[in-house]
C-alpha positions as CSV (number, residue, x, y, z in Angstrom):
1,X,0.0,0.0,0.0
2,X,3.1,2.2,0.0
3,X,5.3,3.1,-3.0
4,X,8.7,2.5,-1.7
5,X,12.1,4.2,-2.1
6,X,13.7,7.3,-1.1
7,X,13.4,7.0,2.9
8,X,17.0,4.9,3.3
9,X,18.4,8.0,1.1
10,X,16.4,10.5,4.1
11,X,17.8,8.8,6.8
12,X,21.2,8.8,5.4
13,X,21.6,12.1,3.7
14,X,19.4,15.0,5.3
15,X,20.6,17.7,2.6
16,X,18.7,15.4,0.1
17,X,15.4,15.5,1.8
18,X,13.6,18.3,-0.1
19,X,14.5,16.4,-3.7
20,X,13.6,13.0,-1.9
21,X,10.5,14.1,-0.9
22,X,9.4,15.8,-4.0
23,X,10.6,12.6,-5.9
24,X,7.8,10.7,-3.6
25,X,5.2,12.7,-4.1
26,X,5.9,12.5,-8.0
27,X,5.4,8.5,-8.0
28,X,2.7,9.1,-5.4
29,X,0.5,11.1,-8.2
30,X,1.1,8.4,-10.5
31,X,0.4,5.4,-8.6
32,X,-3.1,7.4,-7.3
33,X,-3.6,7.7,-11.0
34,X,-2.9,4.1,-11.6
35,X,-4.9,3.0,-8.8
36,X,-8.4,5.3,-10.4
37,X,-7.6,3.8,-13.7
38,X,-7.4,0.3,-13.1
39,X,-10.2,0.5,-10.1
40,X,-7.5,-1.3,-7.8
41,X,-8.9,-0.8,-4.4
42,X,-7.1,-1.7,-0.5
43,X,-8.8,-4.8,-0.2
44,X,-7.1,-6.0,-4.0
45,X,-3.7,-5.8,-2.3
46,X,-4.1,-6.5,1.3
47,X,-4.8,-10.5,1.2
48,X,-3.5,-13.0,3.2
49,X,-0.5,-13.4,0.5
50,X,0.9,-10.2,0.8
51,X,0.5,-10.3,5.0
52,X,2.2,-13.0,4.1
53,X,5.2,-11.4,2.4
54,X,4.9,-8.6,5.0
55,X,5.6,-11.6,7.7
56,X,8.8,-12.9,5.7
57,X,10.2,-10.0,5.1
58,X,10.4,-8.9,9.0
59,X,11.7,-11.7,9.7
60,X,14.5,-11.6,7.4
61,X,15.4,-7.8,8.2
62,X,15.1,-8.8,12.1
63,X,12.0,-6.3,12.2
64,X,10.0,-4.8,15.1
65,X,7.9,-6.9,17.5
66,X,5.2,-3.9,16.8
67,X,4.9,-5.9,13.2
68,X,2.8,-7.9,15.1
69,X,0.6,-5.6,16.5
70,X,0.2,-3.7,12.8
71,X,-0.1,-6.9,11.2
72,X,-3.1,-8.1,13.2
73,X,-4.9,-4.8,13.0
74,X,-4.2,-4.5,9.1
75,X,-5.8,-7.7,8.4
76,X,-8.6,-7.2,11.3
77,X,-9.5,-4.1,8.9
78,X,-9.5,-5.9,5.7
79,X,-12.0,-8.8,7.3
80,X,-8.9,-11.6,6.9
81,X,-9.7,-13.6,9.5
82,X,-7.8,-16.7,8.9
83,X,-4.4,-14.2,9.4
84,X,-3.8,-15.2,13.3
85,X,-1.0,-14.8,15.9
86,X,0.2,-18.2,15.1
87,X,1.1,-17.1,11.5
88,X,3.7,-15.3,13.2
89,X,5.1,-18.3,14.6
90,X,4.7,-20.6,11.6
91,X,6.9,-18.5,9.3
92,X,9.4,-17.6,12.0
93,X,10.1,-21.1,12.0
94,X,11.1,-21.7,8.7
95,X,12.3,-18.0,7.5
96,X,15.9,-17.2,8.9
97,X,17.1,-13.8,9.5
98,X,20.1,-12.2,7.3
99,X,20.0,-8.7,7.6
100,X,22.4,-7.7,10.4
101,X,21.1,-4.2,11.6
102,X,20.8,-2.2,14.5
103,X,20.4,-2.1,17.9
104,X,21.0,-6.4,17.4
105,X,23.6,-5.7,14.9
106,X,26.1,-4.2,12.8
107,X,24.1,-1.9,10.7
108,X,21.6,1.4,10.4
109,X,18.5,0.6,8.4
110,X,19.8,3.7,6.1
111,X,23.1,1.8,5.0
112,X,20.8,-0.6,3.1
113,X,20.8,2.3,0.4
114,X,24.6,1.8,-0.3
115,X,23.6,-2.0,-1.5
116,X,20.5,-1.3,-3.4
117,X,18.3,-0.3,-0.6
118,X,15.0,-2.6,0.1
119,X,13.8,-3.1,-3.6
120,X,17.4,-4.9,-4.3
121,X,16.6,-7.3,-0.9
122,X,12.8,-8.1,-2.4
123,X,14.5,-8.9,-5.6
124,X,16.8,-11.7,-3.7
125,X,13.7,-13.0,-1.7
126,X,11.6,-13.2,-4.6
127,X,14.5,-15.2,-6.7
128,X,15.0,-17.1,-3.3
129,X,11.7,-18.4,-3.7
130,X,10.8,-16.9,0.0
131,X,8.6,-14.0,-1.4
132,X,5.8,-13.8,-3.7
133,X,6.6,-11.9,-6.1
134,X,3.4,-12.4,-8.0
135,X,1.0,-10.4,-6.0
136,X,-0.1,-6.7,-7.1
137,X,1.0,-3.9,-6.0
138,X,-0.1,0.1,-6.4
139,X,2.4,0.8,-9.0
140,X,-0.4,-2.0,-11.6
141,X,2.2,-4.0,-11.6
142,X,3.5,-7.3,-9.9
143,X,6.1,-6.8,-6.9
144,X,8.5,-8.9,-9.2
145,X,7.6,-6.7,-12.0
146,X,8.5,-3.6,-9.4
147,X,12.1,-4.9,-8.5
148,X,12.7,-6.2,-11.7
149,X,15.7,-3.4,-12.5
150,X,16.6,-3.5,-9.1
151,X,20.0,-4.2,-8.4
152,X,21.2,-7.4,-7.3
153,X,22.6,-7.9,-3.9
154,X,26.7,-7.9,-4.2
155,X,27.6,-11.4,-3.0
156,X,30.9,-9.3,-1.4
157,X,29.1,-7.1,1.2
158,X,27.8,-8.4,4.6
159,X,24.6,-6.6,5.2
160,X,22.3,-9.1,3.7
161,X,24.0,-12.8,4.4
162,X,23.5,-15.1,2.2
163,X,21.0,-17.6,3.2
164,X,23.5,-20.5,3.6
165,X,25.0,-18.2,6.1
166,X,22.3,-16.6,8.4
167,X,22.6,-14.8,11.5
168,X,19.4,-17.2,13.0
169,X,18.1,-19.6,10.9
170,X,14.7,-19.1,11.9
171,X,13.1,-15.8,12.7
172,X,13.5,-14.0,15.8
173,X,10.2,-12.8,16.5
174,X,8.7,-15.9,18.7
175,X,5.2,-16.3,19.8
176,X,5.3,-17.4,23.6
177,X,2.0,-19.0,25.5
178,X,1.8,-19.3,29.1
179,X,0.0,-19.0,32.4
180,X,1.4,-15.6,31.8
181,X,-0.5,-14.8,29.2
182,X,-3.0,-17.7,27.5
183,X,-3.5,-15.6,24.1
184,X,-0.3,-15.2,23.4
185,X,2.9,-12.8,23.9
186,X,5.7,-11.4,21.9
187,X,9.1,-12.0,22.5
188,X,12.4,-10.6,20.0
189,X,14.7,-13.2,20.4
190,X,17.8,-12.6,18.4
191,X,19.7,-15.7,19.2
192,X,22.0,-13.6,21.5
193,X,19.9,-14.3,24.6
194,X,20.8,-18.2,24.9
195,X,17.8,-20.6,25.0
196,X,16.8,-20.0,28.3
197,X,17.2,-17.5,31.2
198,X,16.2,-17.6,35.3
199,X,16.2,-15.2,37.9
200,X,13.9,-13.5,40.3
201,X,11.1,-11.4,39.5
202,X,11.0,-7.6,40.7
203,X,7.2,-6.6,40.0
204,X,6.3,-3.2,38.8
205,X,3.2,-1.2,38.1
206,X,4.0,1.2,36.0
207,X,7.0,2.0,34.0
208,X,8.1,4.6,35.8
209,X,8.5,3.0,39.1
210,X,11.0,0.4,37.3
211,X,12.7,3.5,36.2
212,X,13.4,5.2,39.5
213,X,14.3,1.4,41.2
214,X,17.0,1.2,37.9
215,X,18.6,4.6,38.6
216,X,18.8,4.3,42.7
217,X,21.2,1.6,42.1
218,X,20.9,-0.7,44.8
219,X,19.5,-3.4,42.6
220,X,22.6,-6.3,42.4
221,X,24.4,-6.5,38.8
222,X,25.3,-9.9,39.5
223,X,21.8,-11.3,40.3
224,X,20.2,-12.6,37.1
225,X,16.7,-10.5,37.8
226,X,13.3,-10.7,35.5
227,X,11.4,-7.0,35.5
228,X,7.8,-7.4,35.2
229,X,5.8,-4.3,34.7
230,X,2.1,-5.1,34.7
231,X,-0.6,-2.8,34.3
232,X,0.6,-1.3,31.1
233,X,-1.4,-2.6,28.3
234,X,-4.6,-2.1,26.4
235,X,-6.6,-1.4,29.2
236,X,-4.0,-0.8,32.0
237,X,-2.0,1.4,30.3
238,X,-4.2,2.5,28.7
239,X,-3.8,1.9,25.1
240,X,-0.5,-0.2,25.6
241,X,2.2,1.9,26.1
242,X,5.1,2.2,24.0
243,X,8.4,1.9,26.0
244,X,10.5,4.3,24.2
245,X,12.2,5.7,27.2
246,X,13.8,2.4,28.0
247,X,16.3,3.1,25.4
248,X,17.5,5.3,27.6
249,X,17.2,3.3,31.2
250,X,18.7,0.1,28.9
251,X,21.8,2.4,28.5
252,X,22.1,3.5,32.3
253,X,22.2,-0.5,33.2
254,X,24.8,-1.1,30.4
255,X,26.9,1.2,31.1
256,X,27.0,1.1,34.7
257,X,30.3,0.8,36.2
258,X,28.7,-1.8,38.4
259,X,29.5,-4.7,35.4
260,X,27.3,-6.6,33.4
261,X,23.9,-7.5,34.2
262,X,21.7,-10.3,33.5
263,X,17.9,-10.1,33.2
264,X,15.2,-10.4,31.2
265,X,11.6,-8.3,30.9
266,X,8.0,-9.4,30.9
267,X,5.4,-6.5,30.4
268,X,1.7,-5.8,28.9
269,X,3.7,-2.7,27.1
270,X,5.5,-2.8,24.1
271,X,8.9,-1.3,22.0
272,X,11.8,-3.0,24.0
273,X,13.1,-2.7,20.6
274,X,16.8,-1.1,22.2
275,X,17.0,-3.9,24.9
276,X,19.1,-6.3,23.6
């Protein structure tokens, strides 16, 4: 539902923004103008094939857990009901991840641009065999038929890995059930975390009362410690909060002088996206 290109070149070279933008708007106009022509409406493109696509392609880029809350409500919208959490799970486990980028990795999102930026990526899933390239799109055309002169992924840079080489070979976003939660949670598990973790539980309320416990300092680096922070979702929060600030908070326990410490996070919240 987007036409793509131009945002790696934003986030990588700010004095280009004006012409980027204009160049957006341009290919905007003529996909609208495709779109009236050829009566292509939302519900042509958003099927359970391109959620589909949408799912693989996360998973190799190592994409946000909040896919899965966008996801969901994208194909709530379009009346797909057969597009459930345990999708999610089903094509994390055969769908590896190869894109090593930030926080996990070595990467910003914007060096994809050096390499081809995403259309040269879609080209090598769809030859892969991993996308679909057959679907339509809002240009009128295919999504192979949009990538098509894209260039091809140099087999010398390191970005993308080659799927014979993966960073995880299956997808990091994992679908956890529990006494925790019986519908389901969200975990980002980038294969850094080992296979299983331990420790106490410290329960919270709110966000902010974990934050004030992290920066009094009294809380033992050594002890391998589980945060929960309950009453921060839908309905607690309300509106499930995102968790921006623990970027920051992340960074105070990291770089404490204290050592390193071992824990993991349970919450009703979401974007832990920098704690890893």
């Amino acid at each position: 539902m987007e036409v793509k290109q131009g945002d790696a070149e934003l986030s990588c070279c700010p004095e280009l923004t004006e012409r980027v933008f204009v160049g957006k708007c341009l290919r905007a106009a003529e996909a609208i103008k495709v779109l009236l022509e050829k009566d292509i409406k939302p519900r042509d493109l958003i099927t359970k094939e391109s959620l589909e696509n949408a799912l693989v392609s996360t998973m190799v880029m190592c994409g946000s857990t909040n896919s899965v809350l966008h996801y969901l409500a994208i194909a709530h919208s379009a009346d797909i009901h057969d597009f459930t959490l345990d999708d999610f799970q089903r094509v994390a486990n055969k769908v590896p991840v190869l894109a090593d980028l930030k926080p996990s990795g070595k990467y910003m999102v914007a060096d994809l641009v050096d390499i081809g930026g995403f259309p040269a990526v879609l080209k090598f899933l769809i030859h892969a065999g991993l996308i679909n390239g057959s679907i339509p799109t809002v240009t009128g055309k295919t999504l192979r038929e949009n990538v098509w002169s894209a260039p091809s992924l140099d087999p010398s840079q390191d970005m993308i890995r080659p799927l014979g080489d993966p960073i995880k070979e299956t997808g990091h976003i994992r679908i956890l059930r529990g006494n925790l939660a019986p519908g389901g949670a969200v975990a980002k598990i980038t294969g850094k975390e080992g296979r299983r973790f331990t420790g106490k539980a410290m329960v919270f309320d709110k966000e902010d009362d974990l934050n004030a416990r992290i920066f009094k300092g009294d809380i033992d680096p050594n002890e391998y410690i589980v945060f929960c922070v309950r009453y921060e979702g839908p309905k607690g929060g309300p509106g499930m909060v995102s968790y921006l600030s623990f970027l920051f908070f992340s960074f105070a326990l990291y770089s404490t002088s204290f050592g390193t410490w071992w824990l993991a996070l349970d919450s009703f919240g979401r974007d832990f996206e920098g704690f890893e």
